[in-house]
DOTIRO-905827 format. One line per 4 residues: for each residue x, y negated, z of C-alpha. Coordinates in pm, whole numbers, plus 50000, padded with zeros to 5 digits. Each point is the difference from the previous one (the first is absolute). Example, Ala and Ser with C-alpha at 12.3 -4.5 7.8 and 13.67 -1.06 7.14 Angstrom:
2
51230:50450:50780  50137:49656:49934;
This chain:
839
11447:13122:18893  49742:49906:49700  49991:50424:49955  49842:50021:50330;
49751:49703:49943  49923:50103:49697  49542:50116:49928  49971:50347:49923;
49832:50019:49638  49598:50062:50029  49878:50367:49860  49642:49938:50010;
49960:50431:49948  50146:50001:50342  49813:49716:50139  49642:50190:49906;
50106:50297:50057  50104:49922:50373  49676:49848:50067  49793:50250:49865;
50178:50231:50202  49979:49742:50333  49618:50028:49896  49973:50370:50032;
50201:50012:50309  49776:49804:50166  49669:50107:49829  50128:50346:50116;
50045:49861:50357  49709:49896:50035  49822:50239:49853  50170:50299:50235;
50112:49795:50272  49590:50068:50186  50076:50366:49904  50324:50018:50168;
49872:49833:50288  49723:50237:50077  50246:50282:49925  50205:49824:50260;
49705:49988:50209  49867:50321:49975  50386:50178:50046  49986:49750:50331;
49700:50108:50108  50090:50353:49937  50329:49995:50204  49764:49820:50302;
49721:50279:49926  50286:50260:50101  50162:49841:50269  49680:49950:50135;
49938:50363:49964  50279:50088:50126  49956:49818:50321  49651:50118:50046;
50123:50372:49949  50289:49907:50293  49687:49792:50208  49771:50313:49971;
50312:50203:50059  50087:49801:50357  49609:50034:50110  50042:50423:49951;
50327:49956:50195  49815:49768:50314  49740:50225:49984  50190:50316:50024;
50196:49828:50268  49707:49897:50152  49888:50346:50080  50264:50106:50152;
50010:49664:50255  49905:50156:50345  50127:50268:50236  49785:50316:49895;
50151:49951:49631  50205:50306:50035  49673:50206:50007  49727:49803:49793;
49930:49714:49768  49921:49690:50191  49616:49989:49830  49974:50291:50105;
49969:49900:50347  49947:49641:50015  49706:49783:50179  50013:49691:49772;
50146:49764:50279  49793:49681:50095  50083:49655:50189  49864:49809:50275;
50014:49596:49893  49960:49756:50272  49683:49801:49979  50117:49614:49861;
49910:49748:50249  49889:49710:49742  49740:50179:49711  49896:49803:49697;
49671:49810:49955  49759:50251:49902  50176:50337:50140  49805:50176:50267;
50215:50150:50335  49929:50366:49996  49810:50083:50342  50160:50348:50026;
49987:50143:50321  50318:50128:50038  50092:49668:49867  49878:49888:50263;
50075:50179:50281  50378:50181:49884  50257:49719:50117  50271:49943:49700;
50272:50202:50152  50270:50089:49620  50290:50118:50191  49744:50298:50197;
49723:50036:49771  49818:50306:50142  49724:49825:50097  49974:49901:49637;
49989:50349:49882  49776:50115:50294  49719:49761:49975  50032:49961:49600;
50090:49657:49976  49900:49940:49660  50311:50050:49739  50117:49913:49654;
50159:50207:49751  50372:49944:49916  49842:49883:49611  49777:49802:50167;
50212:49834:50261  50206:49868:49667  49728:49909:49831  50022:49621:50142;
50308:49904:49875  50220:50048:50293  50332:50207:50110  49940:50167:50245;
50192:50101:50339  49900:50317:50056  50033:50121:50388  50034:50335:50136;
50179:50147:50226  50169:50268:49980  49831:50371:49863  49685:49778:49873;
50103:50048:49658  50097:49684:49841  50240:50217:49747  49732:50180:49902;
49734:49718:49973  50314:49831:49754  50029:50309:49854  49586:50003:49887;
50042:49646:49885  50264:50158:49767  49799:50225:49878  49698:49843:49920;
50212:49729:49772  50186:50262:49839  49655:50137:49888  49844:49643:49984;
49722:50103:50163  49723:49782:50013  49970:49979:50391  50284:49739:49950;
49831:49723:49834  50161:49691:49863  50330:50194:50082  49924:50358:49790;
50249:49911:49780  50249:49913:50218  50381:50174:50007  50038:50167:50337;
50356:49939:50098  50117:50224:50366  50284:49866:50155  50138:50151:50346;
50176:49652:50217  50308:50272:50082  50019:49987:49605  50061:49645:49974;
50338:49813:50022  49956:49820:50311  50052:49698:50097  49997:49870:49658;
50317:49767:49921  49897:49642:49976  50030:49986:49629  49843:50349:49901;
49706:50063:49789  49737:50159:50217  49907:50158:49698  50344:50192:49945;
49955:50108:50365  49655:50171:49879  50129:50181:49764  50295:50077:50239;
49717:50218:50218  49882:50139:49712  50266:50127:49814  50051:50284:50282;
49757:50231:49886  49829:49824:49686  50163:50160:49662  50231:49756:49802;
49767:50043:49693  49703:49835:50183  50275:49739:50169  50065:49875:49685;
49611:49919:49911  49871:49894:50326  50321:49752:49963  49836:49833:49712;
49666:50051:50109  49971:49887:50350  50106:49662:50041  49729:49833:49694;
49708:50254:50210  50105:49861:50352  49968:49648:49853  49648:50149:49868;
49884:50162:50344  50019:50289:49858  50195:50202:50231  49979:50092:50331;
50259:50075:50223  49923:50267:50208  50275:49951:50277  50039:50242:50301;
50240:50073:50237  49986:49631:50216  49895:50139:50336  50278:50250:49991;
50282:49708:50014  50093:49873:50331  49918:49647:50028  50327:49878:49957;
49978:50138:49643  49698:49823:49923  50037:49650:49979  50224:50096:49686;
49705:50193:49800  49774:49681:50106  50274:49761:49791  50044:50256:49730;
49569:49976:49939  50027:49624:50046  50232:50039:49717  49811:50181:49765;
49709:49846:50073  50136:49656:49926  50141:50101:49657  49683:50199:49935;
49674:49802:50177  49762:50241:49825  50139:50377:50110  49775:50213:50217;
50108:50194:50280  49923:50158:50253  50223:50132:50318  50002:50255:50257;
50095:49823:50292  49964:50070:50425  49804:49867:50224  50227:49944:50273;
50243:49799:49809  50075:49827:49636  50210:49713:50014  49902:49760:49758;
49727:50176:49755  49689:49808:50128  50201:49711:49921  50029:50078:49609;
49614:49983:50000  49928:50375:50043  49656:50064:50113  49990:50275:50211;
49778:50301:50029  50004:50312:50256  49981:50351:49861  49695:50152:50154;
50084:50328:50177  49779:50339:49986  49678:50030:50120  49841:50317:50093;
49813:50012:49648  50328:49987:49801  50245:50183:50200  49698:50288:49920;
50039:49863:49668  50362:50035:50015  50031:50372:50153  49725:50156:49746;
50216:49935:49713  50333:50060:50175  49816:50369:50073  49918:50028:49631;
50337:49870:49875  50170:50240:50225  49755:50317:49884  50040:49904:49641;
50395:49940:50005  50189:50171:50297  49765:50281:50083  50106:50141:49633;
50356:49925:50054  50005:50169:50325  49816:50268:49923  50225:50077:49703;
50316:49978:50220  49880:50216:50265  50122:50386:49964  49735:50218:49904;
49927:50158:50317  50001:49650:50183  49636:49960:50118  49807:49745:49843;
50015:49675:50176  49663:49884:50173  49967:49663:49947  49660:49813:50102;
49993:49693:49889  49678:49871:50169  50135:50116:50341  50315:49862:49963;
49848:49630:49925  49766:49996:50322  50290:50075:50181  50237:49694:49854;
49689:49807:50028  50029:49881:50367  49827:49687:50108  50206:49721:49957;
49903:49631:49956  50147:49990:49666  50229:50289:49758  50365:49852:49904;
50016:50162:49652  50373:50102:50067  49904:50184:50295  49720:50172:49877;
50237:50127:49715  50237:50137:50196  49772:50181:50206  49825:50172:49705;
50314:50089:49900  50104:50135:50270  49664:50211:50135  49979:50113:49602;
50368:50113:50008  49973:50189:50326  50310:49781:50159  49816:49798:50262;
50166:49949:50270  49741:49759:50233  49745:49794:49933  50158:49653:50035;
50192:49750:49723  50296:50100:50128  50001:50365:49962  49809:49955:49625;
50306:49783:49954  50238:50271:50109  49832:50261:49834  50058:49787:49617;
50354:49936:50067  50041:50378:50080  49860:50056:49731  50198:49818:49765;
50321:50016:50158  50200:50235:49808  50107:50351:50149  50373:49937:49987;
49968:49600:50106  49857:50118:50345  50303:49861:50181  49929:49643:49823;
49784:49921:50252  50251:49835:50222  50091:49790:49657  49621:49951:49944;
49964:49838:50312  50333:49784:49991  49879:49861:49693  49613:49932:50082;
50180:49796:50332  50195:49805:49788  49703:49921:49786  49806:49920:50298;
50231:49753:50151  50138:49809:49700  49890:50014:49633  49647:50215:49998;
49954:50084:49683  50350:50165:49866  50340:49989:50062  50337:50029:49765;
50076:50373:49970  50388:49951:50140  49854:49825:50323  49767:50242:50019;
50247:50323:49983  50262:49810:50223  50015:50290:50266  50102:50272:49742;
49952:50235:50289  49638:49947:49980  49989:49985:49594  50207:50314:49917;
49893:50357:50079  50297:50245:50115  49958:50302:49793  50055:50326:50156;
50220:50233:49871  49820:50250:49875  49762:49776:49793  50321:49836:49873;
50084:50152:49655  50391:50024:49929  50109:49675:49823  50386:50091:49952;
50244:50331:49942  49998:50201:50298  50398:49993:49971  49990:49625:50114;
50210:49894:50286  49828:49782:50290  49688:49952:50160  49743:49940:49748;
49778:49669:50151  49628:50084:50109  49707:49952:49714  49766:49728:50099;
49648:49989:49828  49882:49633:49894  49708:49969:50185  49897:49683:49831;
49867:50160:49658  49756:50273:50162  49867:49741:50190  49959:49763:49716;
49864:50348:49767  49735:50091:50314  49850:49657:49989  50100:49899:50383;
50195:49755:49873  49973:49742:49708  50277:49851:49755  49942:49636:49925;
50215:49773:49800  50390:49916:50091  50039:50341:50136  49759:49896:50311;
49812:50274:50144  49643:49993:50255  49788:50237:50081  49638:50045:49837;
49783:49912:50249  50080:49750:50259  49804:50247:50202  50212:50273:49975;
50351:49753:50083  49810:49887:50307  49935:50336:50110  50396:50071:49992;
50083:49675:50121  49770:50166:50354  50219:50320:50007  50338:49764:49963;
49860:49752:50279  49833:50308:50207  50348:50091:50140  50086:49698:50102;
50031:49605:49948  49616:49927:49898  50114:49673:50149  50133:49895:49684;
49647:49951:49829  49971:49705:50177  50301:49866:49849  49939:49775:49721;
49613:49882:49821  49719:50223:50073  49844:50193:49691  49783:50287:49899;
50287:50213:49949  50065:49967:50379  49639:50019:50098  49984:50342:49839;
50315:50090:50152  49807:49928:50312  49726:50230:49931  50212:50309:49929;
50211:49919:50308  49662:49982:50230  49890:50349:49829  50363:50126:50161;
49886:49852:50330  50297:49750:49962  50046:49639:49904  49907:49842:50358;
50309:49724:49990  49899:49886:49679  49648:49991:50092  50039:49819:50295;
50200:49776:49853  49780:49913:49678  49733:49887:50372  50275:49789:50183;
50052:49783:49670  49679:50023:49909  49869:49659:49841  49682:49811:50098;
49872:49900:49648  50002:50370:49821  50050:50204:50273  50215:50205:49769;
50192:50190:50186  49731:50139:50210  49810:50102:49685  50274:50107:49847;
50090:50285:50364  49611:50078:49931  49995:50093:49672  50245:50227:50107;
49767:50133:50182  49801:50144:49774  50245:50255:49868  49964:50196:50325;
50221:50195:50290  50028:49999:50336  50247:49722:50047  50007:49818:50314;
49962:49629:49889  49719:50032:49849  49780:49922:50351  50193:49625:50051;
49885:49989:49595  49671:50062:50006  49964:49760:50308  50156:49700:49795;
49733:50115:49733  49672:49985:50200  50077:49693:50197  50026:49800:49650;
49681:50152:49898  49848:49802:50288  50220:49695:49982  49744:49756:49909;
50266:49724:49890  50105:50206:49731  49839:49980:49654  49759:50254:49886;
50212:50149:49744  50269:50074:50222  49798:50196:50265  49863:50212:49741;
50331:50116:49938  50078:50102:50300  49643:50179:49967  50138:50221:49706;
50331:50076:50179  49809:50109:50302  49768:50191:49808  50280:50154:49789;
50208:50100:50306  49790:50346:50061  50007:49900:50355  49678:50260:50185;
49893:49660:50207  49989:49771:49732  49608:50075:49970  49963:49918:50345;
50192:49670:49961  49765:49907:49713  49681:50090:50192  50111:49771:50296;
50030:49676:49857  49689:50019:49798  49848:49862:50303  50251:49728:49943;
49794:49588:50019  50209:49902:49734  49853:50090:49644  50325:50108:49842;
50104:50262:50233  49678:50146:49975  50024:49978:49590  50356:50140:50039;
49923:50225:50270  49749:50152:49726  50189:50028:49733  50272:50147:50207;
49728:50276:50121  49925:50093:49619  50366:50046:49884  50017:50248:50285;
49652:50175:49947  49934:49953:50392  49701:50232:50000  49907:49897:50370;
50033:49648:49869  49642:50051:49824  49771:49862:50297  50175:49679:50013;
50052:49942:49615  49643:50051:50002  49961:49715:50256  50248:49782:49839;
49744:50026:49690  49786:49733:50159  50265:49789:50128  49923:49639:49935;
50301:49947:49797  49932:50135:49666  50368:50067:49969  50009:50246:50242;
49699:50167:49862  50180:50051:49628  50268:50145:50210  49818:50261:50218;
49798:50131:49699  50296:50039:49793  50163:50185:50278  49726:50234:50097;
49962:50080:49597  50432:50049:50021  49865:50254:50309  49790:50129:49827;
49795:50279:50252  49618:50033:49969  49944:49768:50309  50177:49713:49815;
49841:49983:49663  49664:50099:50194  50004:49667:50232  50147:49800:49632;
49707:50135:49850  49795:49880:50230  50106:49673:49993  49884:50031:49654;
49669:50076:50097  49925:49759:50269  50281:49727:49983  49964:49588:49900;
50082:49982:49617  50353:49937:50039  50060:50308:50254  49802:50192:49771;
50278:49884:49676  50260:50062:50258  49915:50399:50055  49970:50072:49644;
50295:49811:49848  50186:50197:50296  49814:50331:49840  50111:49965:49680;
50363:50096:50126  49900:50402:50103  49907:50182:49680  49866:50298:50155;
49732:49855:50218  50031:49587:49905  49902:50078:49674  49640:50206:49988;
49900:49740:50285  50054:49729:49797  49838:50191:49709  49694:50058:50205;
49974:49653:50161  50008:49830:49627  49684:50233:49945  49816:49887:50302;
49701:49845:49798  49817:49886:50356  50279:49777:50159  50176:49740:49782;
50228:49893:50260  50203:50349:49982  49979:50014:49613  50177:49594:50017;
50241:50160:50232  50069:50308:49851  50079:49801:49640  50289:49847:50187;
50104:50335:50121  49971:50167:49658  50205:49671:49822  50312:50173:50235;
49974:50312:49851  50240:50122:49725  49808:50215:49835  49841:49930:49589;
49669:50125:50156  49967:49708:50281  50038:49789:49693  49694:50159:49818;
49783:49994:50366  50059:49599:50028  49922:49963:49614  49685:50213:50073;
49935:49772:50266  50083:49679:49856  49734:50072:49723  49702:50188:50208;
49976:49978:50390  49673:49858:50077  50153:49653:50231  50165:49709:49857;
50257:50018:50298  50146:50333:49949  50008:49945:49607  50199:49665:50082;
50217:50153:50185  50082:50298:49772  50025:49748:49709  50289:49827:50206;
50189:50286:50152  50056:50133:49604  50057:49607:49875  50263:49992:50278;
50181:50319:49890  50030:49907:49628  50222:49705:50096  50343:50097:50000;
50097:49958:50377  50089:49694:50139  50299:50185:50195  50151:50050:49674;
50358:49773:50062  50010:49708:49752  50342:49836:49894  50112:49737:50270;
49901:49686:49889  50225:49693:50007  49919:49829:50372  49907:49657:49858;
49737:50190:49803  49814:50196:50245  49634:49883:50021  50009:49987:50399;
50320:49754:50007  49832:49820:49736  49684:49971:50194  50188:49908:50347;
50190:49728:49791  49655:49883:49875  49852:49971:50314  50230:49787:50118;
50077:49767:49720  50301:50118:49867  50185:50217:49671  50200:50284:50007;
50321:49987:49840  50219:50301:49913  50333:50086:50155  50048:49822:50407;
49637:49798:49988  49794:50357:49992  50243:50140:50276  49933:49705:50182;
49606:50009:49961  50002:50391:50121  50164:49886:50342  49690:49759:50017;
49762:50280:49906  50114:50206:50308  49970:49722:50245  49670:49782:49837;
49841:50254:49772  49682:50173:50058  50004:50365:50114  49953:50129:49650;
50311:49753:49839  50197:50140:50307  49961:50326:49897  50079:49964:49647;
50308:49783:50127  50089:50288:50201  49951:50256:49733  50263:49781:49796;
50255:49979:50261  50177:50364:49945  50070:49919:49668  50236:49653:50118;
50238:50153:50231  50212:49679:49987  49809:49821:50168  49978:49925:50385;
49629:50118:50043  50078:50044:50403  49804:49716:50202  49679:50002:49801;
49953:50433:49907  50056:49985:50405  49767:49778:50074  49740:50207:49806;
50137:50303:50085  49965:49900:50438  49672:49878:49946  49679:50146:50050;
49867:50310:49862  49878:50000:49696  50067:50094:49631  50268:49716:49974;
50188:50119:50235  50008:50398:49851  50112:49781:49666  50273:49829:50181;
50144:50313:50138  49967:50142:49639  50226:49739:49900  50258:50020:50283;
49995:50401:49941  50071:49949:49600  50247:49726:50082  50205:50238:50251;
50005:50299:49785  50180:49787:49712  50252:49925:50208  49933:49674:50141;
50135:49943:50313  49707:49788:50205  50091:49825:50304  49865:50138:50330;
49623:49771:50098  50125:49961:50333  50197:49729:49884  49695:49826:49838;
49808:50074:50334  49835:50346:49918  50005:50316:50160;
């Protein structure tokens, strides 16, 4: 053992000569260790510097895709570019009921006068309710909910938002940089299993048509930009799904929204019905239809698109002897230009189309409609119409939006095209024994190739415009069994279905029907017949219709809002006597059917209704006289705008701001009076008026009058007053929708609570406190209270909203039946007032 104990002998060579070389190890260590590290650095920063490259390359590369996608995101896309035709779409934002310290309520006329009416909005467009842009609508913070119905061109308004990001365009603020993200709701896996990513189920919808290369980037990129808010989901395709569908998108949102607090959307969503949106703290906003201005807007550059593109393309197809075509552009636009209250966009589209192609077949929707899908519909596919129709039925009454392509193509007879003999080319020796089966032609892929139809993910097919499946859903029902409608919740889809059915002169058992079960809160049913209406024919239900319609105008225990619904519908309906019915009860002794009765008598341009507009000018309610002078400017004959601009002459001060804010809406003659009242240096009290009318025109040089003004008219009161009409419009607007704040934040609880000495806790303790608001708060904290309600569908809001809502007139109670209307159109199912004592 002593070998293995035993000390090594000392070699003091080796000794030094290990620790000189220990030394220069570690002198060289540290001398080159900072070098390797920045080496280390640098090849770090190098490999990031690519990567980074490389993902900006695939980034800019998914903005060229969305925007080339983008342009071809609406109907006419088979002709023209969709710049190439669009009218930069715009919003209508409900005025908030509570307004910080320090912001000023716009006085707007049409403010003012135009009830808030999102689900028919054509007074909106007809009076020109002021608007936001889509950019500017986002530019508070919110997501928005944006309605429509269908044919007002939500798509397309998603489809600009796309576009502008993919260019970040200035227009869109704080949000310029933002990834634009599309997503379709047939896309997305839905219902989501309980322990899915939401995220997975994104990029699900997107993989359809997005290519793998950009799949792979926005993969990596999306989730750390949505924690950012720096994407926004642009998400269409909700007012297509039949509300049994919807409740599932609603908990898919809820998901992503809870594993990503910060991402920005906004969605395309009905009117009528979307169960559980409001709820995730959506703030909606109504697409403002055409008015006369920009559906001229609109048909000028569809007349140059069509002479610069298909006049060439036509003329180059047509044989040489084939006389030139003689197309007139001008003419052709005064005759799609009919008077109408407001211009959907879809409609006005397909009637260019068709008057342009030379394949109009009426004037109404329906045959426009008709016209497109003959059109489209593929020579050979002409027998798929029976299949066409079997399909949009099936869409109508169960899913909506799309269907699996074996339930769709269950009745082969209807799918499969027998192909004749002689177009059958010989598949097998002509020495073969037997009968050789028939050749059937897959209908399926033309109609997916002429755009009819749409593919969607898990083989699930839908047509491209909800328009177009409600329009076969008509010819399935026309034949029989329009009874079934009724079957089941009432949606848009159905209302459509409706229309097209009334244009056929049919539809009177579901019509009558929708007025038997008609409910005493919404009226819904009867609004929904008279919409109907408005798409025209002869059919014989339409009397008992408009009846229901014009008694509710005069109902005075209804709210405000509601009558003014039945206002459009009436006014919408084409009806030759609607005119008269307007004229009749302007002599009405309560205020609002005269203010109704007004507005009702512009949206139908009742010429003979001139005289008592004119009366109704000096009607003590100063309601009423916003009204008449917006309807006799709507009118618009040299009688009307004479007597308004007489009122501007010789009327008190606030007549006199009346007639030319109600001027500022007619271009051709509103305009130079304005112009030449600002210049009137002998009366001051037309100049302060005509200030407030210039501040409502949209024009750069109203801007440069008021300036003018502001700086050298002669009186202190008219320079005051330009001074604060151009203060007023560089504020951004206080319609613009802010994020919802939590309830035991909101300054009006806070202020209730204060006043009567107690706190506001989160969670149960703020619910609590609203209840109290509605029953103890003052007429301003009700209406905020009310305002809030929509958004809590949980709770039971019943005894005190009714007790506001079967009160006396007044602005509370339009705010309560607001509430009631946005609570029934999510789905909630609200317990009839007669049990509470009402109605």
């Amino acid at each position: 053992m002593s070998r293995f104990l035993r000390i090594p002998d000392f070699s003091p060579f080796w000794f030094w000569l290990g620790v000189l070389m220990g030394s220069l190890f570690w002198y060289a260590l540290t001398r080159f260790y900072p070098t390797y590290r920045r080496w280390q650095e640098r090849r770090a920063a190098r490999k990031a510097e690519k990567a980074t490259s490389r993902l900006k390359r695939r980034t800019e590369e998914w903005r060229r895709w969305v925007a080339k996608e983008s342009q071809g995101a609406h109907l006419a896309a088979p002709l023209f570019p969709l710049e190439a035709v669009l009218v930069p779409p715009k919003v209508v934002a409900r005025m908030p009921s509570y307004l910080p310290q320090g912001v000023n309520r716009p006085e707007d006329i049409a403010l003012l006068a135009v009830p808030y009416t999102p689900d028919f909005p054509e007074l909106a467009a007809l009076y020109h309710v002021p608007t936001l842009t889509l950019p500017e609508a986002l530019q508070g913070g919110a997501n928005l909910l944006l309605w429509g119905r269908y044919g007002s061109g939500k798509s397309t308004a998603l489809a600009y938002l796309a576009l502008l990001l993919a260019r970040r365009d200035p227009k869109m603020g704080d949000l310029a940089d933002a990834l634009p993200v599309p997503v379709h709701v047939a896309d997305l896996p839905l219902p989501l299993d309980d322990e899915a990513d939401p995220l997975d189920a994104l990029f699900t919808a997107l993989g359809r048509r997005v290519p793998e290369r950009l799949m792979k980037a926005l993969r990596h990129q999306i989730p750390a930009m949505l924690q950012e808010g720096q994407v926004l989901l642009l998400i269409d395709g909700a007012d297509e799904m039949a509300p049994t569908r919807q409740p599932a998108l609603a908990a898919f949102l809820r998901r992503l929204m809870k594993a990503y607090p910060r991402a920005r959307m906004v969605v395309a969503a009905s009117p009528e019905h979307h169960d559980g949106l409001l709820a995730l703290g959506l703030r909606p906003v109504t697409l403002a239809l055409w008015s006369e201005t920009e559906a001229q807007t609109f048909l000028r550059r569809w007349g140059k698109a069509w002479q610069r593109e298909i006049v060439p393309m036509m003329e180059a197809a047509a044989e040489e002897d084939a006389p030139a075509a003689d197309l007139d552009p001008l003419l052709l636009n005064r005759w799609l230009l009919t008077a109408e209250p407001a211009y959907r966009p879809l409609e006005l589209t397909l009637k260019a189309w068709a008057a342009y192609a030379g394949d109009a077949l009426g004037p109404s929707y329906g045959d426009a409609v008709w016209a497109y899908i003959r059109r489209m519909l593929p020579e050979e596919s002409e027998r798929a119409l029976p299949a066409l129709e079997a399909l949009a039925l099936q869409l109508t009454l169960g899913a909506g939006d799309a269907v699996a392509e074996k339930e769709a193509g269950k009745d082969k007879a209807l799918w499969e095209d027998v192909v004749a003999e002689e177009e059958a080319e010989p598949t097998e020796p002509a020495e073969t024994k037997g009968k050789r089966p028939p050749k059937v032609r897959r209908l399926l892929p033309s109609l997916l190739e002429s755009g009819l139809l749409v593919a969607y993910n898990d083989e699930r097919i839908g047509f491209v415009h909800p328009t177009v499946r409600a329009y076969f859903a008509a010819r399935a029902l026309a034949e029989g069994g329009e009874s079934r409608l009724l079957r089941g919740d009432w949606w848009e889809g159905r209302t459509e279905t409706l229309g097209f059915l009334s244009q056929m002169g049919r539809g009177g058992s579901v019509s009558a029907g929708l007025l038997e079960d008609d409910d005493i809160l919404v009226h819904a049913g009867a609004l929904a017949a008279g919409r109907a209406l408005s798409y025209g024919g002869e059919a014989a239900w339409r009397g008992e219709v408009l009846r229901e319609l014009a008694s509710l105008v005069t109902d005075l225990a209804s709210a405000l809002n509601l009558r003014a619904r039945a206002v459009v519908a009436l006014a919408l309906s084409g009806e030759k006597g609607i005119g008269a019915l307007f004229r009749k009860i302007m002599g009405h002794q309560d205020l609002t059917v005269r203010w109704l009765a007004a507005l009702g008598a512009g949206a139908v341009r009742d010429a003979k209704a001139v005289d008592a507009l004119l009366g109704l000018l000096y009607d003590p309610s100063r309601a009423v006289q916003r009204a008449a002078a917006l309807a006799l400017v709507a009118i618009g004959t040299d009688e009307a705008l004479e007597g308004l601009a007489t009122v501007l002459l010789s009327g008190d001060d606030l007549q006199r701001r009346i007639a030319a804010e109600a001027l500022a809406n007619h271009p051709q003659e509103g305009y130079p009076t304005l112009k030449e009242a600002i210049g009137m240096e002998d009366d001051l009290r037309i100049r302060r008026a005509a200030v407030y009318g210039l501040a409502r025109v949209p024009e750069p040089w109203a801007q440069e009058i008021l300036a003018k003004v502001q700086v050298e008219d002669s009186q202190w009161v008219v320079r005051d007053a330009a001074a604060a009409v151009l203060e007023q419009a560089k504020q951004p607007s206080p319609c613009i929708p802010k994020p919802l704040e939590p309830l035991h934040e909101a300054p009006w609880l806070i202020a209730f609570a204060a006043e009567h000495g107690m706190g506001v806790a989160p969670g149960q303790p703020a619910l609590t406190l609203l209840h109290k608001v509605l029953v103890e708060g003052t007429p301003e904290q009700k209406e905020a209270a009310l305002e809030r309600v929509p958004y809590l569908p949980g709770e039971d809001w019943a005894r005190e909203v009714y007790n506001i809502l079967y009160g006396r007139a007044s602005a509370l109670r339009d705010a309560a039946f607001d509430a009631v209307w946005a609570l029934h159109i999510s789905g909630v199912a609200l317990p009839s007032p007669v049990q509470f004592g009402f109605g």
